[in-house]
C-alpha positions in Angstrom: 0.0 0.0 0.0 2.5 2.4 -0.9 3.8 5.3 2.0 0.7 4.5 4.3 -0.6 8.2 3.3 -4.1 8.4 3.0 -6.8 11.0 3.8 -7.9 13.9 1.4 -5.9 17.0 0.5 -9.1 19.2 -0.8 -7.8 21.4 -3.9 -8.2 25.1 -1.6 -5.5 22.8 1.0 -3.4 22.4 -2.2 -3.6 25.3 -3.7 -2.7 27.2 -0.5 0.6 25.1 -0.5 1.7 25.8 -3.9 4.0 28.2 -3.7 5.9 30.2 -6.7 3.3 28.9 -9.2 0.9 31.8 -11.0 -1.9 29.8 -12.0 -6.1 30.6 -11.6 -7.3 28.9 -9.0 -10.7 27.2 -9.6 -13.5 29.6 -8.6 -11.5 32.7 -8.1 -10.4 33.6 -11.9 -11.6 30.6 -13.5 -14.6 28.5 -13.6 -13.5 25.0 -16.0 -16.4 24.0 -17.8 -17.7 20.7 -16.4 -16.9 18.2 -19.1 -13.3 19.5 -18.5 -13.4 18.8 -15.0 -15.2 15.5 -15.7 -12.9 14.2 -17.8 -9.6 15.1 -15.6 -12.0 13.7 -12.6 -12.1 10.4 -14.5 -8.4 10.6 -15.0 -7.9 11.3 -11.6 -10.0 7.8 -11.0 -8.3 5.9 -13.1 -4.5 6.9 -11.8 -5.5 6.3 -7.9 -6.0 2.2 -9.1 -2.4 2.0 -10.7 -0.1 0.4 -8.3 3.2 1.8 -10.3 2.5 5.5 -9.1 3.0 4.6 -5.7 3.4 1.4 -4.6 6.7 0.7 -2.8 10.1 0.2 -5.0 10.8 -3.1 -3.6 7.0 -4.2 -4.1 7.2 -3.3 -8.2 7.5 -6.4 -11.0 9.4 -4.5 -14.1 7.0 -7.1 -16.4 3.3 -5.1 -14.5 5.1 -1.7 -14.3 5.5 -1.8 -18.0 2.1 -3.1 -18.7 0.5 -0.6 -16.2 2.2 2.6 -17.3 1.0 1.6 -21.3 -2.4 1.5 -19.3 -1.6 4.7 -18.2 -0.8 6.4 -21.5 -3.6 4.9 -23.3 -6.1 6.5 -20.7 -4.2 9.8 -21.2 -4.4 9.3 -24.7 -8.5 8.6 -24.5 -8.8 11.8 -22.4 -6.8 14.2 -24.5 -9.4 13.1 -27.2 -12.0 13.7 -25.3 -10.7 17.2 -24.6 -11.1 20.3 -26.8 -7.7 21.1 -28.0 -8.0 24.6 -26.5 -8.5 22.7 -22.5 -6.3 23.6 -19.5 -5.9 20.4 -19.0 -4.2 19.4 -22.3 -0.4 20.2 -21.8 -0.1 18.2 -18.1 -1.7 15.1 -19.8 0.4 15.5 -22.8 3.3 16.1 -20.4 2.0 12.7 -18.3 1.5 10.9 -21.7 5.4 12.0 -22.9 6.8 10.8 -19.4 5.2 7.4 -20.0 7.2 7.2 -23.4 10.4 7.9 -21.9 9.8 5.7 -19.4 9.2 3.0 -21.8 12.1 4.1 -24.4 14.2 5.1 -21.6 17.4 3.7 -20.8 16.3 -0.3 -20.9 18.5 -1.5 -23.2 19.8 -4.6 -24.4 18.6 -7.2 -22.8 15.0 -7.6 -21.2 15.4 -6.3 -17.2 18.3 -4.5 -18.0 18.0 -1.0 -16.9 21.9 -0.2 -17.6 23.1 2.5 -15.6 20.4 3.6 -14.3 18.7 1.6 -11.9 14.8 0.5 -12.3 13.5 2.6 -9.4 15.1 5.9 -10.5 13.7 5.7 -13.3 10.3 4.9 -12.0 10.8 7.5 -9.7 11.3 10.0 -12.2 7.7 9.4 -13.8 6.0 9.6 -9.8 7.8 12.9 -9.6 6.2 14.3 -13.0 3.0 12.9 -12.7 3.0 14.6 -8.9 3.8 17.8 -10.0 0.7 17.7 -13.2 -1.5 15.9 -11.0 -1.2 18.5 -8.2 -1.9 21.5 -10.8 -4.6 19.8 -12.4 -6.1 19.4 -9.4 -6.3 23.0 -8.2 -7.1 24.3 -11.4 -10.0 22.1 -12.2 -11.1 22.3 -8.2 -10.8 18.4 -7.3 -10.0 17.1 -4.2 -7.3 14.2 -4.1 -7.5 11.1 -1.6 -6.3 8.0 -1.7 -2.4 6.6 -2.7 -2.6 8.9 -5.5 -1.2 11.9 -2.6 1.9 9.8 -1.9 3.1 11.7 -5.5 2.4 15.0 -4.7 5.0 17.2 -3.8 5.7 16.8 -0.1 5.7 20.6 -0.1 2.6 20.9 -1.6 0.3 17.7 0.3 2.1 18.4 4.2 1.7 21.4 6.3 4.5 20.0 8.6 6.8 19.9 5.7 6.0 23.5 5.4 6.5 24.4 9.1 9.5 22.7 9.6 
């Protein structure tokens, strides 16, 4: 199950983390029309059910972690269709749906498993930390509360007050 984390972080909680960002916050500048918010609600859905976003390291099988993350960019795929090119949403799911492809072409090379010199959970790591910092925006700018393991890839700065504090 991941860091243990679980709870809500409401979007206003977020958004009053975020520091050094200029972005509308949902309801002050900007309404998002519903469908948006909708679709990136769906979205969010989908990503709190896939393990390789933040189960533990030493829990992950390469083999599922592949498979799961070309899960993952299909659904980003289906929601960017779904979008009107002209959607707030469109660049952090096109930024999600590039991170998946470099995960996948990344450095794996040569022989199946092989990660060369980088190691498996770096590189893994590397696609938590970009999904956190899109899922995070996405959140506050469509107004959508996060729960679940899907905050154990949020920015600690942005999901812990104590971070913050200390």
């Amino acid at each position: 199950m991941g860091k243990g984390r679980s709870g809500t972080l409401a979007f206003k909680q977020l958004a009053g983390r975020i520091t050094g960002i200029s972005l509308p916050v949902f309801g002050v500048s900007w309404n998002p029309p519903a469908n948006e918010r909708d679709i990136v609600r769906e979205t969010f859905v989908f990503l709190e059910d896939r393990r390789a976003l933040y189960n533990d390291f030493d829990r992950e099988i390469e083999d599922e972690v592949v498979q799961s993350v070309l899960a993952i960019r299909a659904e980003l795929t289906s929601a960017l269709k779904r979008l009107p090119e002209t959607a707030e949403a469109v660049s952090s799911l096109k930024a999600m749906r590039a991170a998946c492809r470099e995960y996948l072409d990344g450095p794996r090379r040569g022989h199946r498993g092989h990660w060369g010199p980088f190691p498996f959970s770096a590189e893994l790591g590397r696609l938590r930390a970009i999904f956190g910092v899109h899922v995070a925006y996405l959140a506050v700018k469509y107004g959508i509360d996060l729960d679940g393991e899907l905050l154990n890839i949020i920015p600690v700065e942005f999901r812990d007050a104590t971070y913050l504090e200390g």
